[in-house]
C-alpha positions as CSV (number, residue, x, y, z in Angstrom):
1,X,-6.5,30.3,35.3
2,X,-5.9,28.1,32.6
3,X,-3.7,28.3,30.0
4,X,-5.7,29.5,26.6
5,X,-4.0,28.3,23.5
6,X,-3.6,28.1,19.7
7,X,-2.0,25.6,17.0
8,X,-1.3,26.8,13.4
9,X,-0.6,23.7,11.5
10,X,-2.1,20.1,12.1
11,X,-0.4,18.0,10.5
12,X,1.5,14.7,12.4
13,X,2.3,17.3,15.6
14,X,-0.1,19.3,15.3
15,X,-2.7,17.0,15.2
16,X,-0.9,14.8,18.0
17,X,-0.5,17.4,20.3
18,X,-4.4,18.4,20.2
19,X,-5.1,14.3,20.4
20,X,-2.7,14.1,23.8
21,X,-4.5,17.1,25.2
22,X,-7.9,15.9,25.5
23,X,-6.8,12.0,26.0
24,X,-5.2,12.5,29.6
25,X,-7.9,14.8,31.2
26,X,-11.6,14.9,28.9
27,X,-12.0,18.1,29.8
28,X,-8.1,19.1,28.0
29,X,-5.2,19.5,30.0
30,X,-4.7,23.4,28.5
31,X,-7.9,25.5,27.0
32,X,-7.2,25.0,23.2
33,X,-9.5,27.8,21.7
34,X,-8.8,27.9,18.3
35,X,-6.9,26.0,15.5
36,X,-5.5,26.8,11.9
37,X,-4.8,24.7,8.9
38,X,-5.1,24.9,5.1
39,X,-7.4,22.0,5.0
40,X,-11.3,22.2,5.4
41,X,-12.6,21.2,9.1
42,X,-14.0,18.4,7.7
43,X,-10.5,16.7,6.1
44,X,-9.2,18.2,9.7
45,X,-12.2,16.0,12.0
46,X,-11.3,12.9,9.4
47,X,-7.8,12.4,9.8
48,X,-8.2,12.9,14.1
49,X,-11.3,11.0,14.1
50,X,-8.9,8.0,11.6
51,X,-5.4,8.0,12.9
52,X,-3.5,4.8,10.7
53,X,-0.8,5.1,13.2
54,X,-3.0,5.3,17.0
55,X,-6.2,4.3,15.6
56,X,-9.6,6.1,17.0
57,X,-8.8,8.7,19.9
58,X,-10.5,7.8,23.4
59,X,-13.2,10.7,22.9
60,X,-15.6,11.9,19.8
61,X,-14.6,13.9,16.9
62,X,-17.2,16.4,15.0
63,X,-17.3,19.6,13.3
64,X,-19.8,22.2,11.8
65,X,-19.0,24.9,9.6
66,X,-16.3,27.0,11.3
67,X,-15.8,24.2,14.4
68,X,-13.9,21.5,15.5
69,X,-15.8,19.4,18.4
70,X,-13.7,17.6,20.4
71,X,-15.7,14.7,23.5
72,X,-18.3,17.7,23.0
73,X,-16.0,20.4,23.2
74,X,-16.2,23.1,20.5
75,X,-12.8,24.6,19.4
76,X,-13.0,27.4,16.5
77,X,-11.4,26.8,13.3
78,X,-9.8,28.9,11.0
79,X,-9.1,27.6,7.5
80,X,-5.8,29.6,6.3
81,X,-3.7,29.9,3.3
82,X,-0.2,27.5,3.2
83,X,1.7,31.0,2.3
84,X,2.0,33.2,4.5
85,X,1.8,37.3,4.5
86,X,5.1,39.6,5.3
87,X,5.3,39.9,9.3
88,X,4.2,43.7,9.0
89,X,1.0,42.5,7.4
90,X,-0.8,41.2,10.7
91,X,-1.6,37.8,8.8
92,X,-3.1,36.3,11.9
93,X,-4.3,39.3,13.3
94,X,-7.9,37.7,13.2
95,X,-7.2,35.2,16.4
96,X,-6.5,38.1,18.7
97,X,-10.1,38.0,20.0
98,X,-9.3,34.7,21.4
99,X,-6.7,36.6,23.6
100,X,-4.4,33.2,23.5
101,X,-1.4,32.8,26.1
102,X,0.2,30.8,23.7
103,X,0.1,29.9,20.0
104,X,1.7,26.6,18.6
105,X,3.5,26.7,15.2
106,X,3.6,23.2,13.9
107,X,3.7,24.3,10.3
108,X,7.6,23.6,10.8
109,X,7.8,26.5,7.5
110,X,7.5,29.5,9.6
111,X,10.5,32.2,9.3
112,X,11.7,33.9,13.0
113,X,10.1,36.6,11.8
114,X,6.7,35.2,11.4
115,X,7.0,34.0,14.7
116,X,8.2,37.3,16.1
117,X,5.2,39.0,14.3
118,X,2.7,36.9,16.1
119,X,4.2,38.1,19.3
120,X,4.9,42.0,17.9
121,X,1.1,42.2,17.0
122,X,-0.2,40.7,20.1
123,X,-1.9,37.7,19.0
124,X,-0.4,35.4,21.2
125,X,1.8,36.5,24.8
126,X,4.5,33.9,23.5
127,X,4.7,31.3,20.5
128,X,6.1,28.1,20.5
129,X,7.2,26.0,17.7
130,X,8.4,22.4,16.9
131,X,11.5,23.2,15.0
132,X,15.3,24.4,16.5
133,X,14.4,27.9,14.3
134,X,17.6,29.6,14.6
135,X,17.2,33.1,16.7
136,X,14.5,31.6,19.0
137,X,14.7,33.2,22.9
138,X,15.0,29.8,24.0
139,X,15.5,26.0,22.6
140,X,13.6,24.1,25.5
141,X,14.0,20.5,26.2
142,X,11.8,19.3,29.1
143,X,13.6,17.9,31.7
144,X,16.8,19.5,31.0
145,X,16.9,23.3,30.7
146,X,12.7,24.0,31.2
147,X,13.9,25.9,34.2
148,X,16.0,28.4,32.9
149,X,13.5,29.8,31.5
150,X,12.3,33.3,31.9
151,X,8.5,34.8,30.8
152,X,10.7,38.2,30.9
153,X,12.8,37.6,28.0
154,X,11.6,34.7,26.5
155,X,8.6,35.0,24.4
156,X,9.6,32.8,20.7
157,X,10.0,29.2,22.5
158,X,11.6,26.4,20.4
159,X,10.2,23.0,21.8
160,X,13.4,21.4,20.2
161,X,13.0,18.1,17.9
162,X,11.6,15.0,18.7
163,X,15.5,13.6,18.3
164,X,16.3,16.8,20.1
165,X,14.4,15.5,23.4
166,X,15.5,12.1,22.9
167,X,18.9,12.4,22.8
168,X,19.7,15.7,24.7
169,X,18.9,14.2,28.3
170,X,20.9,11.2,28.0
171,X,24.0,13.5,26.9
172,X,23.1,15.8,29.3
173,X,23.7,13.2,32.4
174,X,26.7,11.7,30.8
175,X,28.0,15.1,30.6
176,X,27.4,16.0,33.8
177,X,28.8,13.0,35.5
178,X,31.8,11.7,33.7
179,X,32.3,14.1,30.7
180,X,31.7,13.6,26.9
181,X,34.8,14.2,24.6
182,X,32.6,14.0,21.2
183,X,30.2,11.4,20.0
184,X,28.3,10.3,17.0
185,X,24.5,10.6,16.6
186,X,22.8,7.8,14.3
187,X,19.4,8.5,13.8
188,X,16.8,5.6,12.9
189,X,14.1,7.1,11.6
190,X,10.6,6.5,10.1
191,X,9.4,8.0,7.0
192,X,8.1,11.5,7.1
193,X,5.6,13.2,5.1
194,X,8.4,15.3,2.6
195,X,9.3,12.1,1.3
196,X,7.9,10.7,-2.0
197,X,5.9,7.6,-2.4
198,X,7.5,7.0,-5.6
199,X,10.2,8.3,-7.1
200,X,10.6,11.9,-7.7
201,X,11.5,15.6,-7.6
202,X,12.2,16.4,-4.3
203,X,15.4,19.4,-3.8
204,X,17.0,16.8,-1.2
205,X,17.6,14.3,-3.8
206,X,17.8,11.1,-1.9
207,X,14.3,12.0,0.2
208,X,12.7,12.0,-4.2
209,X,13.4,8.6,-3.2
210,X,10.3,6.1,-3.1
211,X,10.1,5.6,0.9
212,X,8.9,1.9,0.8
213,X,12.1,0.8,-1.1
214,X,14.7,2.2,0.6
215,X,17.2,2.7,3.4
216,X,18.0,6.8,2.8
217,X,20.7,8.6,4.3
218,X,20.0,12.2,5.4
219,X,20.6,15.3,6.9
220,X,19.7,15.6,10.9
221,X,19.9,18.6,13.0
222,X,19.9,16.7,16.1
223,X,23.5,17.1,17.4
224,X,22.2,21.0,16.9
225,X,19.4,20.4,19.0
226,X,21.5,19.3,21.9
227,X,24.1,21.9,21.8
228,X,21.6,24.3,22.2
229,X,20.7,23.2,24.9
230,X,23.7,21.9,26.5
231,X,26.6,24.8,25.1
232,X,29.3,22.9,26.5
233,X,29.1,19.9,24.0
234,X,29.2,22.4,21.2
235,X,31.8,21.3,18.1
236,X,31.9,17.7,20.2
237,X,29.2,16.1,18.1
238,X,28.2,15.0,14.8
239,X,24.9,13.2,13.5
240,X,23.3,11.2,10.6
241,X,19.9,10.3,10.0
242,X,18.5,6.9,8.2
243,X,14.7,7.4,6.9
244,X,13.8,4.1,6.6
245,X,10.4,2.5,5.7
246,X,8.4,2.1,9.3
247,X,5.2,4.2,10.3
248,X,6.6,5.1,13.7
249,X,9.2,5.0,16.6
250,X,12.6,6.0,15.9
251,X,15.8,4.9,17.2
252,X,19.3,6.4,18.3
253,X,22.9,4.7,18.1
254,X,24.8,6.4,20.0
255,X,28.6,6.1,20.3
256,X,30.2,8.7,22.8
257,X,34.2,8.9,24.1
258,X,33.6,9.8,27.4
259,X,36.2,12.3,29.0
260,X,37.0,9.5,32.2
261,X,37.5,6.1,32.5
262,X,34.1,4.4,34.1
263,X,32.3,1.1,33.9
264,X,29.4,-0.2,32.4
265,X,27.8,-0.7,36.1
266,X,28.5,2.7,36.8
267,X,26.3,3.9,33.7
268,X,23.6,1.4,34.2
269,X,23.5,2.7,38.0
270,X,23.5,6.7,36.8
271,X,20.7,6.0,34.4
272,X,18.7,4.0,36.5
273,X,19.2,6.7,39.3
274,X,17.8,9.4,36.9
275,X,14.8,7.4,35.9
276,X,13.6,7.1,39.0
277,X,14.4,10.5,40.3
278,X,11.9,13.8,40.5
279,X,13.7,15.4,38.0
280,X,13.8,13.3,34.9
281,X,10.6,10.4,36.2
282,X,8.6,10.3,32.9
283,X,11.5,11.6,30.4
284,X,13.7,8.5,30.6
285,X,13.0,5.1,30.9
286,X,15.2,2.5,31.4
287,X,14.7,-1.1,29.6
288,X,16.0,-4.3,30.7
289,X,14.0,-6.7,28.6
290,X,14.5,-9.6,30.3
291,X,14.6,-13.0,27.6
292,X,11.8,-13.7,26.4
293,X,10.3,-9.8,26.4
294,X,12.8,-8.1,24.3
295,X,10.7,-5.6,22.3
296,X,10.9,-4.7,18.7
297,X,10.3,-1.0,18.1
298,X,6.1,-1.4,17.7
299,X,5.8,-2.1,21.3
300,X,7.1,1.2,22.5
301,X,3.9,2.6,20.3
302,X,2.5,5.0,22.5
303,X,5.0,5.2,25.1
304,X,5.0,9.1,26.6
305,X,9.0,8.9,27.6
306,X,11.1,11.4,25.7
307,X,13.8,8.6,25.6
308,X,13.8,5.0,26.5
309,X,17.0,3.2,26.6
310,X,17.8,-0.5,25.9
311,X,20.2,-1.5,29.1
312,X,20.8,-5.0,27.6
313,X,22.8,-3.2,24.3
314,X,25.0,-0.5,26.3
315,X,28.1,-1.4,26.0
316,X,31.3,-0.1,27.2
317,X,35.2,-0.6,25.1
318,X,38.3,0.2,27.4
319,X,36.4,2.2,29.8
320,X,36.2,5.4,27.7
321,X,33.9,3.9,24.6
322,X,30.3,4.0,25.3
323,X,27.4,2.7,23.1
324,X,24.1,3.4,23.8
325,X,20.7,2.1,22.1
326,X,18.1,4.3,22.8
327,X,13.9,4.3,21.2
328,X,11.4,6.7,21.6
329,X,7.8,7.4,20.0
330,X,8.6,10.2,17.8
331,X,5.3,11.8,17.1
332,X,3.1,11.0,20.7
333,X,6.3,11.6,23.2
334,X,6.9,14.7,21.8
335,X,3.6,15.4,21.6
336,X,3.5,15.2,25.0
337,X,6.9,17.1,25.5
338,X,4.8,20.1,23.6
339,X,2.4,20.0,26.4
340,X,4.8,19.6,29.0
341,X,6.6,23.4,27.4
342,X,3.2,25.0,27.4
343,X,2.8,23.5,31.3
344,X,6.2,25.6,32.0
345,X,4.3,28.8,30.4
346,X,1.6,28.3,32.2
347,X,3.1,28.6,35.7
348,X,4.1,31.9,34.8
C-alpha cells in the first residue's frame, strides 16, 4: 500500500519536498493527499509552478478553489492560520478524514507539543519535521541511523537539518574508523528567508542585517544535529555558521583531530569505499575535479547527495589534523533525504 501523506508548511522545504515527489516517478513517489499553508492555493501553485532557484518543475501546476493539481493530479488544500491552537484544541483535527500515515511539519515553528498533539488526536500515525525539535523519539539522518528505528516507539520523527545530513555521515565514518577527538564545524551558508533584505529589526541582531551586503556570522545547531545522532561525539564538537549572499548550495569546512595517527591515502581510500558501497551509494559523493573541471558551488545545483566532498582540498597536518571541504544542495538534497525518512516509514 502506499504511503498516504501530509505537509503543513510550504515554504523552501515544503515546497521542495512536494516538487522532488512528483519529479522522480509522475505518478509521486508517496500518495501526498493533502497540503496546508497560510497562503491562498493560488500564491501556493505560483511559487511551484516559478521556482527562481530550479526554474519550472518537469510536470504542470494548477489549482481550483480548495486544490492543488499537480501533472494532473489533484491534492486537497487547506488554507490555515500562521498561529497555531493549544495541543488540546485538535487544531488540525479536520485532515483526519484523509487518514494520513504521515504528516510533514515544515513550518520549522511547531512546539513538541503540537507535534505530539497531531499524533495524540490521530491525525496522522507519525509526524515528521525538518527541525532537531528537542524531545523528538528519534533525530534521523538517512544513511546513518534510519535503521534503528522503531514504528513501536517512534512516532515524532526529526528528519535532522540539511547541515545535519551533510555533515553527520562524514563524521560518522571518521568516527568509526580512526576516531574523532573534537572538531570544528564552519558552515557556508546561503541566505534564508528570516533574514532582512535591508536593514532591520530582527531579535538575532546580525541576521536585521541587509543579506546582499554582508558576510554574517551566526548561530548553527549543526554540531547538535550530529550528536544526536552519533552520542559518542557529544561535547567533542563546536560549529559556526556564515550566511552569506548566494541563492543556494552550502558548504562545510571542517577541521577534525582525529583520535590516530593516519594518512591522507587512507581517508581518500575510506571515503571512496563508502561512496560506492550499498550502504551510503547516493548519500556521499566523492569529487576529484580533475584541472580544468573544478566546480564552483552552482554546478552542484540540483545534485540529490546529502554530502559531496571535494578530494582535491582534504588535507592532512602531522597525521592527526584533518581538513575536509565538503558541498551539498541545501534545499533539493534534503528534500530528498525527507523522502528517503518517509520511505523508512513506509516499510513498516
Amino acid at each position: 500500500m502506499t504511503l498516504r501523506a501530509g505537509i503543513i508548511g510550504l515554504g523552501r522545504i515544503g515546497r521542495g519536498v512536494l516538487r522532488a515527489n512528483y519529479a522522480q516517478f509522475s505518478e509521486g513517489r508517496f500518495d501526498i493527499k493533502v497540503i496546508c499553508d497560510v497562503m491562498t492555493v493560488e500564491q501556493v501553485a505560483y511559487l511551484l509552478a516559478h521556482d527562481s532557484t530550479y526554474g519550472a518543475p518537469p510536470f504542470s501546476v494548477e489549482c481550483d478553489e480548495t486544490h492543488l493539481i499537480v501533472g494532473g493530479r489533484s491534492i486537497a488544500y487547506r488554507q490555515v492560520d500562521r498561529r497555531r491552537s493549544l495541543p488540546a484544541e485538535d487544531s488540525f483535527g479536520h485532515l483526519r478524514k484523509f487518514e494520513l500515515d504521515v504528516l510533514l511539519d515544515a513550518t520549522g515553528t511547531a512546539s513538541i507539543d503540537n507535534l505530539r498533539s497531531l499524533v495524540t488526536h490521530k491525525t496522522a500515525k507519525k509526524v515528521v519535521c525538518t527541525i532537531n525539535l528537542p524531545g523528538c523519539d528519534l533525530s534521523m539522518v538517512y544513511g546513518v541511523n534510519h535503521k534503528t528505528y522503531n514504528p513501536d516507539s517512534h512516532h515524532v520523527v526529526s528528519a535532522s537539518t540539511c547541515t545535519g545530513n551533510a555533515v553527520t555521515p562524514v563524521l560518522a565514518i571518521l568516527e568509526k574508523h580512526i576516531g574523532i577527538e573534537s572538531a570544528r564545524l564552519i558552515t557556508i551558508h546561503p541566505l534564508l528567508s528570516d533574514q532582512r533584505v535591508l536593514d532591520g529589526y530582527h531579535s538575532t541582531s546580525q541576521l536585521g542585517r541587509a543579506c546582499a551586503t554582508s558576510i554574517l556570522p551566526t548561530r548553527t545547531q549543526v554540531a547538535n544535529s550530529a550528536e544526536l545522532v552519533l552520542p559518542s561525539l557529544a561535547g567533542k564538537l563546536d560549529s559556526i555558521s556564515y550566511r552569506i549572499p548566494t541563492a543556494i548550495v552550502s558548504a562545510l569546512d571542517v577541521t577534525a583531530y582525529l583520535s590516530r595517527t593516519t594518512t591522507r591515502e587512507e581517508c581518500i581510500e575510506l571515503f571512496n569505499q563508502y561512496a560506492q558501497s550499498e550502504e551510503m551509494q547516493g548519500i556521499i559523493n566523492c569529487d576529484s575535479g580533475a584541472w580544468g573541471h573544478e566546480k564552483a558551488s552552482i554546478d552542484f545545483l540540483g545534485t540529490p547527495y546529502s554530502v559531496i566532498i571535494l578530494m582535491n582540498h582534504l588535507t592532512l597536518t602531522h597525521g592527526r589534523q584533518l581538513g575536509l571541504a565538503l558541498m551539498h544542495d541545501n534545499e533539493f538534497a534534503y528534500s530528498m533525504r525527507v523522502l528517503d525518512v518517509f520511505g523508512v516509514l513506509a516499510k513498516t
